[in-house]
N, C-alpha and C positions, 0 to 999 in steps of 0.2 A: 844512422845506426841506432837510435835512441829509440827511432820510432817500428824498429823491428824489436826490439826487446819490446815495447810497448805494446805488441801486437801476439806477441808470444804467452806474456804475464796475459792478455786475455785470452789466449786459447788455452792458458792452462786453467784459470778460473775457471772456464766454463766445462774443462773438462773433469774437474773439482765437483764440479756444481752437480752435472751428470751422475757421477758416479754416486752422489751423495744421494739424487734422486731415485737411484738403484736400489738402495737402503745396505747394498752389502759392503759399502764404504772402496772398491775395487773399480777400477778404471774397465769398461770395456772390451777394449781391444784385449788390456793387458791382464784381465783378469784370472784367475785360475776356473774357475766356473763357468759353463758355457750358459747361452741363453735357456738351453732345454732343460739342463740340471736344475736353474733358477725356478725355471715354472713347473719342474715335477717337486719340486721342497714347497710351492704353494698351492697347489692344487693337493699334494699331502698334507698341506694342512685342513685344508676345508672339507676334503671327505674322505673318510676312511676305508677302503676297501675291506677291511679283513672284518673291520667292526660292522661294516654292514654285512658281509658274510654270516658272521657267527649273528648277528641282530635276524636278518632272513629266517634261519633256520628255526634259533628258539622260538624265534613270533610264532610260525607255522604250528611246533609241535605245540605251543601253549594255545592257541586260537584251536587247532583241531581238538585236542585231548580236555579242553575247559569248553566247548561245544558238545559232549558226549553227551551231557543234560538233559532228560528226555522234556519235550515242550518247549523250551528257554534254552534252545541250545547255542543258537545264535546267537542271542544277550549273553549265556554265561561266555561262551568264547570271546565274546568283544572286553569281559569285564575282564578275565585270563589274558587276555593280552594286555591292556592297560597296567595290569599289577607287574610282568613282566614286563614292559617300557618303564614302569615308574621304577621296577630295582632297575634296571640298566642304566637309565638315567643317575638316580643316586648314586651309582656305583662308579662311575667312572668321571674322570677328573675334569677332563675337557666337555664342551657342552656338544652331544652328537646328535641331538634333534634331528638335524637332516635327513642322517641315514638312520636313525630309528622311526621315522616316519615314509620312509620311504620302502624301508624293510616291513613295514606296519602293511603298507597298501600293497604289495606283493604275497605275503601271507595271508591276507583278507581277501582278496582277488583269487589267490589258489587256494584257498579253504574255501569259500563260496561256491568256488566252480567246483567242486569235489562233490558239497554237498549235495547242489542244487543242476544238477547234471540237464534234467528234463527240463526245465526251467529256461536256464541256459542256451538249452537249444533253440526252443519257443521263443523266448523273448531275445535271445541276443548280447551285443554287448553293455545294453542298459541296465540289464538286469545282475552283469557281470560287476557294473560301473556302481551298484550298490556297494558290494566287498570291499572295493577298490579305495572308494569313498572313505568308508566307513573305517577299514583299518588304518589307511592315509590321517585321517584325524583323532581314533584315537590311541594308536602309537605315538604319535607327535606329541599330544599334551601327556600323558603320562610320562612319557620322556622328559618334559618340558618340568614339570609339576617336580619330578624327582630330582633332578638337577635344581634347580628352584629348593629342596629339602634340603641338599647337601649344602648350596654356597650358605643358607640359612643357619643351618648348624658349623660348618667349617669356618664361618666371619666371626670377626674379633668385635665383640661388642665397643 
């Protein structure tokens, strides 16, 4: 009899153990939480839908309307998007690089093919793979750069 109590105290350790590697401190079986609910609270963590929504759209009007520039219209638009990823980035508490770079290369991608229509057609997706590039990298650091602005001023000397 000693040695089913023996056997038990380890299957409960272990299902201690389990749950702790869970991180939600909740036993499996008996949890309140199913496995799907677990992995939509972490996958909301890592990307934002809504922030990348609302990131998309501003990139676009800022890359197209800071591209009106006659000659440099390219360069001023890539610089119009950087200063918006670099306030979005400041602006927001958590660090959203991902989807502001990601929102960066979809605005740059659709503002390229807008402008460069002929082009586009000629050349293809390489020439598409410029925009795509190019917003892709600098949405990311300007994001990156402003966030970097804030933890800089918000830390406690």
């Amino acid at each position: 009899m000693t040695q089913r109590t023996r056997t038990r105290e380890a299957d409960d350790d272990i299902s201690d153990l389990l749950s702790d590697i869970d991180g939600d401190g909740e036993q499996r079986t008996g949890g309140s939480e199913s496995r799907r609910s677990r992995a939509k609270k972490r996958v909301g963590n890592l990307f934002s839908v809504r922030y990348f929504g609302l990131a998309t759209v501003v990139l676009t009007v800022a890359m197209f309307f800071g591209g009106v520039i006659p000659f440099i219209g390219s360069l001023a638009g890539l610089v119009a998007m950087f200063a918006v990823s670099f306030v979005l980035g400041a602006l927001t508490s958590d660090s959203k690089v991902a989807e502001t770079a990601l929102a960066g290369a979809i605005a740059g991608g659709l503002t390229f093919a807008l402008k460069h229509i002929v082009a586009l057609t000629v050349g293809g997706f390489p020439i598409a793979a410029i925009g795509i590039i190019s917003g892709l990298l600098v949405a990311g650091l300007g994001a990156y750069f402003g966030g970097d602005l804030r933890d800089g001023l918000t830390r406690e000397i």
